[in-house]
C-alpha positions in Angstrom: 32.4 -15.4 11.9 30.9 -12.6 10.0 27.6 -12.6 10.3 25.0 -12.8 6.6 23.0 -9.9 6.2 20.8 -11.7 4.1 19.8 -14.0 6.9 19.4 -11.3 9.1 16.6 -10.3 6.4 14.9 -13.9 6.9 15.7 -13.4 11.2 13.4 -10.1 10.5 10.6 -11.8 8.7 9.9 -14.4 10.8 10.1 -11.8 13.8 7.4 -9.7 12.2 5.3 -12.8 10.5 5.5 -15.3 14.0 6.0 -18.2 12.4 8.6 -19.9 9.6 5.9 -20.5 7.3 4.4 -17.2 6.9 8.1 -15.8 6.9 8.5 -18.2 3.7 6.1 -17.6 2.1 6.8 -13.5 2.3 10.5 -14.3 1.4 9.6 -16.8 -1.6 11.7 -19.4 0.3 10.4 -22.7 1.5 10.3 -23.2 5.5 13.3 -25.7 5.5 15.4 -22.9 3.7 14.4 -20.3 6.4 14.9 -23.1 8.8 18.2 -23.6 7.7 18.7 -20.0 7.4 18.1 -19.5 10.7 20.1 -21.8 12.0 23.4 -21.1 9.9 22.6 -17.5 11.8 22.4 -19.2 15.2 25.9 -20.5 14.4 27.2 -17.0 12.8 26.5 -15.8 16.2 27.0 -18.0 18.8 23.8 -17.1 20.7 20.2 -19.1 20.9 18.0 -16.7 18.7 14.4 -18.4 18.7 12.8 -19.3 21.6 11.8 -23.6 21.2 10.3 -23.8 24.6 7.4 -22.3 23.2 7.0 -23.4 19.4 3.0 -24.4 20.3 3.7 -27.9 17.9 6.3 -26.7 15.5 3.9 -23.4 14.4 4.9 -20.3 16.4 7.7 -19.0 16.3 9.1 -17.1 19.6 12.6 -15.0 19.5 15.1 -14.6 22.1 15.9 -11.4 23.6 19.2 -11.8 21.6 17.0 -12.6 18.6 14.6 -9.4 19.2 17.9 -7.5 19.6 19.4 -8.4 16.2 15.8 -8.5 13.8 15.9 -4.6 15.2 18.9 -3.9 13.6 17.8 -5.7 10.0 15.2 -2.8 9.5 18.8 -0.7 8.7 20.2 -3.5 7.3 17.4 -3.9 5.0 17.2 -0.3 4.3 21.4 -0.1 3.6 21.3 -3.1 1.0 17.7 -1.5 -0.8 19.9 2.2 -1.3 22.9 -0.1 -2.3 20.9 -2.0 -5.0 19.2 1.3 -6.4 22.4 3.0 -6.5 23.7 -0.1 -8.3 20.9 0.2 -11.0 22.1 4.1 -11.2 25.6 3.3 -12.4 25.0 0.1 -14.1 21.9 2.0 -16.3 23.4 5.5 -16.3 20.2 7.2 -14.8 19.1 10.3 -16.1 16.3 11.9 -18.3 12.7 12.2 -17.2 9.8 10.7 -16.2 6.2 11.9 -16.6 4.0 10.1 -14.0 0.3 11.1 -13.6 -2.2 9.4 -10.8 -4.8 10.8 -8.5 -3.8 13.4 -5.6 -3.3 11.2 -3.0 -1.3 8.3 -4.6 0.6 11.1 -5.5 1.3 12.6 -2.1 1.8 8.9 -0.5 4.5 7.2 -3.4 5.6 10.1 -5.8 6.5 13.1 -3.0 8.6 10.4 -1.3 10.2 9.4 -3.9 10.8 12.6 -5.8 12.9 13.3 -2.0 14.6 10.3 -3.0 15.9 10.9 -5.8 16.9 14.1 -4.9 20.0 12.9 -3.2 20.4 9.5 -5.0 19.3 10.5 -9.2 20.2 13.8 -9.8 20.6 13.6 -12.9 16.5 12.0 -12.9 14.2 14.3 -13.6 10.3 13.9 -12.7 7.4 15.4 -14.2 3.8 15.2 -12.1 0.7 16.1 -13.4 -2.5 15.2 -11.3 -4.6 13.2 -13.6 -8.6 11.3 -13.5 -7.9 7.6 -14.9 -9.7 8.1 -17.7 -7.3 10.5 -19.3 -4.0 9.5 -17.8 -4.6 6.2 -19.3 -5.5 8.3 -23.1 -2.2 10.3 -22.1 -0.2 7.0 -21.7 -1.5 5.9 -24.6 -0.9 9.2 -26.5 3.0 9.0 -25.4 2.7 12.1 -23.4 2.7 10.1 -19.8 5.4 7.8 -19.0 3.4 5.8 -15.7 0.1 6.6 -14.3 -0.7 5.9 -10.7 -4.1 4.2 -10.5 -6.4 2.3 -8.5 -8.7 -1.3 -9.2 -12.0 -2.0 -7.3 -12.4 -5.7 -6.3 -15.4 -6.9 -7.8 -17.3 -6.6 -4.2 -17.1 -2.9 -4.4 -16.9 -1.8 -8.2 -16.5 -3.3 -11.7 -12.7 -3.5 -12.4 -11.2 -0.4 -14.4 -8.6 -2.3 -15.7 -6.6 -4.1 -18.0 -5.9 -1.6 -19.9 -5.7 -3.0 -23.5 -2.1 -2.4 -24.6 -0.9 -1.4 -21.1 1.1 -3.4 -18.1 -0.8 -2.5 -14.6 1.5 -3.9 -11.9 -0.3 -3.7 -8.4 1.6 -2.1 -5.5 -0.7 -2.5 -2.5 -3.9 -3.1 -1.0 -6.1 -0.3 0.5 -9.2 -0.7 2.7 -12.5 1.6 3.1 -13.7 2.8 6.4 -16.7 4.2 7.7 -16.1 7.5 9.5 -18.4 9.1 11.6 -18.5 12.5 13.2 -16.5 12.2 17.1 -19.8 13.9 18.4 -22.1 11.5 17.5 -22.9 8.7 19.7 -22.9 6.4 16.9 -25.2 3.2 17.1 -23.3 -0.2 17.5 -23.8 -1.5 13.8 -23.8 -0.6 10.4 -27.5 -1.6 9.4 -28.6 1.2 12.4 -25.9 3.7 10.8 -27.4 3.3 7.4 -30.6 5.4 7.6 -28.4 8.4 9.0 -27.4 11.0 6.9 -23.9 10.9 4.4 -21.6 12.4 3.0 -20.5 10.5 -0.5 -19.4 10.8 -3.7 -20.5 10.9 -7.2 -22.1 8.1 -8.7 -19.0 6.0 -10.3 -16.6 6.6 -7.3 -16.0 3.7 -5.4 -17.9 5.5 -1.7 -20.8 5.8 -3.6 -20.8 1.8 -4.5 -20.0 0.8 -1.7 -23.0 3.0 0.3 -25.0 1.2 -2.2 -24.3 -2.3 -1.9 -24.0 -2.0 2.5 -27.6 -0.7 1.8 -28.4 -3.7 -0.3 -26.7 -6.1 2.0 -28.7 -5.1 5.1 -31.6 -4.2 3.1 -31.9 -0.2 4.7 -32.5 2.4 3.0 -29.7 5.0 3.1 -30.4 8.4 4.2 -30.0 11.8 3.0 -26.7 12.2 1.3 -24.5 14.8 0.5 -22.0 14.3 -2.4 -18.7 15.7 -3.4 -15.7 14.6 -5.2 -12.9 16.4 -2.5 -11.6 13.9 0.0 -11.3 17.3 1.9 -14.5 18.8 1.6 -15.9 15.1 2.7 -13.9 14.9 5.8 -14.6 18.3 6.7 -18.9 18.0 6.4 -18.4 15.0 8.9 -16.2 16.6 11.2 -19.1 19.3 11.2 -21.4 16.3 12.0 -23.4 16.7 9.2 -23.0 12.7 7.9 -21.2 9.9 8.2 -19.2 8.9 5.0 -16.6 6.0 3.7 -13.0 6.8 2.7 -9.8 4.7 2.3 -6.8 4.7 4.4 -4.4 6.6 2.3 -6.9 9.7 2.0 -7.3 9.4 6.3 -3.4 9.2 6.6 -3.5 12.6 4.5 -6.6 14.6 5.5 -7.0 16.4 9.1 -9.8 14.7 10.8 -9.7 15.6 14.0 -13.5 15.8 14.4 -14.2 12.2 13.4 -13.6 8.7 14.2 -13.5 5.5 12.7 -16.5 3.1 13.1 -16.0 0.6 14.6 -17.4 -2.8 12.9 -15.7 -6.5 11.5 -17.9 -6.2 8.2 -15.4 -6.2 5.4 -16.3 -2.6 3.8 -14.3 -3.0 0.9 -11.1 -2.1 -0.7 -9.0 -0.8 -4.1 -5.6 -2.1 -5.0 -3.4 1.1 -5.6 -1.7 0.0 -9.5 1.0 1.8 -11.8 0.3 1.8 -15.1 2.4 1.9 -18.2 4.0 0.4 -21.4 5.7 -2.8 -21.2 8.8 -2.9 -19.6 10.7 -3.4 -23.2 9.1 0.1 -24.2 9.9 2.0 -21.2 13.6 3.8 -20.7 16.1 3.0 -17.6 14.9 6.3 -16.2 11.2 4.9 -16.3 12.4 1.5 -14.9 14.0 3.0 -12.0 11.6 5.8 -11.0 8.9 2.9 -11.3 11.2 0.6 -8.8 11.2 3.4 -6.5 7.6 3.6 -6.3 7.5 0.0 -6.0 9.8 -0.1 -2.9 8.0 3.4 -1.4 4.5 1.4 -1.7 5.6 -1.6 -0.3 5.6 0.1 3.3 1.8 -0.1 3.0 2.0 -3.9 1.5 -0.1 -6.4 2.7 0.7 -9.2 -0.1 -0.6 -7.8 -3.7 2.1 -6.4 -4.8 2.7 -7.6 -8.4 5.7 -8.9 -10.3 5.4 -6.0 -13.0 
């Protein structure tokens, strides 16, 4: 019997989630369909695929060595069916023109390079237009017409006032991205935050989100901070505490980008804060197939680094 490779999608979810529950929830199924799911594959196969010695009351969720095996191969699998489906929306929509898409330089460099290399090979007749933007004017140049999308990024309220909605705009969230405190490897760093505080820093300007968030740890463990240097360069940042001159606060994208061999992350459970990475752009009734489909792209690039705030946009 051939086997579904839409169940071997759910077989992968619960692999990577540990239980049926979570994989449901991921997969917008209810457990009894990913139950049945699984067991339809069970049947498909001929082989014993979870593990029930070890369901810990019904929660868990334990695969077989046969079950490992096969949620291995649904990474390809998932990756085949996701090219099939965008080349699908090529020939269906007729793909081509451009797309002006603005954003700040390291959404940029983690979604748009990506998929620019994409469509290289898959929307040739797609043609992409980047300009590195602030928010402030990539959301006038959407609203002039002279940007198609605009890669942005929303504070929760814990660590800035929200930049969005944007009147008259759709923002559709992509992922989740969380601030770390980085200190210099040659420091013997102290064991908490409130100790760290009084150090010196390296930050950024006033509205940047570093900057707010230095301000409220100092609020929250009522310390002073010390001296601080401030630039706006995620380079320049990383670079004064690799040279031990401060500790500072960056996201993960900008330490998955910038050299930093000379520092370390610090170590602590205190939630330091995050931004939700957005696109922005006219509703989807104003936009052309090109925009839909570069936008898609992004969407399915992004979702490598999802952690469940992806929108519906």
């Amino acid at each position: 019997m051939p086997i579904d490779p839409h169940r071997l999608l759910v077989l992968r979810a619960v692999h990577r989630t540990g239980s049926v529950a979570a994989a449901a929830a991921a997969l917008h199924l209810t457990a009894s369909g990913v139950s049945q799911h699984l067991t339809r594959l069970e049947s498909e196969t001929r082989l014993a695929l979870l593990d029930r010695s070890r369901r810990g009351g019904g929660r868990a969720v334990t695969l077989t060595t046969a079950g490992r095996a096969l949620a291995e191969h649904a990474d390809e699998v998932a990756l085949a069916l996701a090219r099939a489906g965008r080349e699908a929306d090529r020939l269906r929509e007729g793909t081509q023109g451009t797309v002006r898409i603005g954003g700040f330089a390291t959404a940029l460099a983690a979604f748009v390079v990506p998929a620019l290399q994409e469509i290289a090979v898959s929307d040739p007749g797609l043609h992409v237009q980047v300009l590195e933007v602030p928010a402030d004017t990539g959301v006038d140049l959407l609203r002039a017409g002279e940007l198609d999308l605009l890669l942005a990024e929303r504070y929760s309220e814990a660590t800035a006032p929200t930049t969005g909605p944007h009147p008259g705009l759709v923002e559709d969230d992509l992922c989740r991205d969380a601030f770390r405190v980085v200190v210099p490897r040659v420091w013997a760093a102290p064991d908490t935050l409130a100790e760290l505080l009084p150090g010196p820093w390296v930050t950024s300007p006033l509205r940047h989100g570093a900057h707010r968030i230095l301000e409220q740890l100092s609020a929250r463990h009522g310390v002073a901070v010390g001296h601080q240097h401030v630039c706006t360069e995620s380079r320049t940042m990383i670079a004064l505490v690799a040279a031990g001159l401060g500790a500072t606060i960056v996201p993960d994208l900008t330490l998955g980008q910038v050299p930093g061999d000379g520092v370390r992350v610090f170590a602590t459970a205190e939630d330091v804060g995050s931004r939700v990475l957005t696109v922005v752009g006219p509703a989807g009734a104003h936009r052309s197939p090109a925009t839909r489909r570069f936008h898609r792209l992004v969407r399915e690039i992004a979702g490598g680094r999802d952690d469940g705030v992806r929108g519906a946009g």
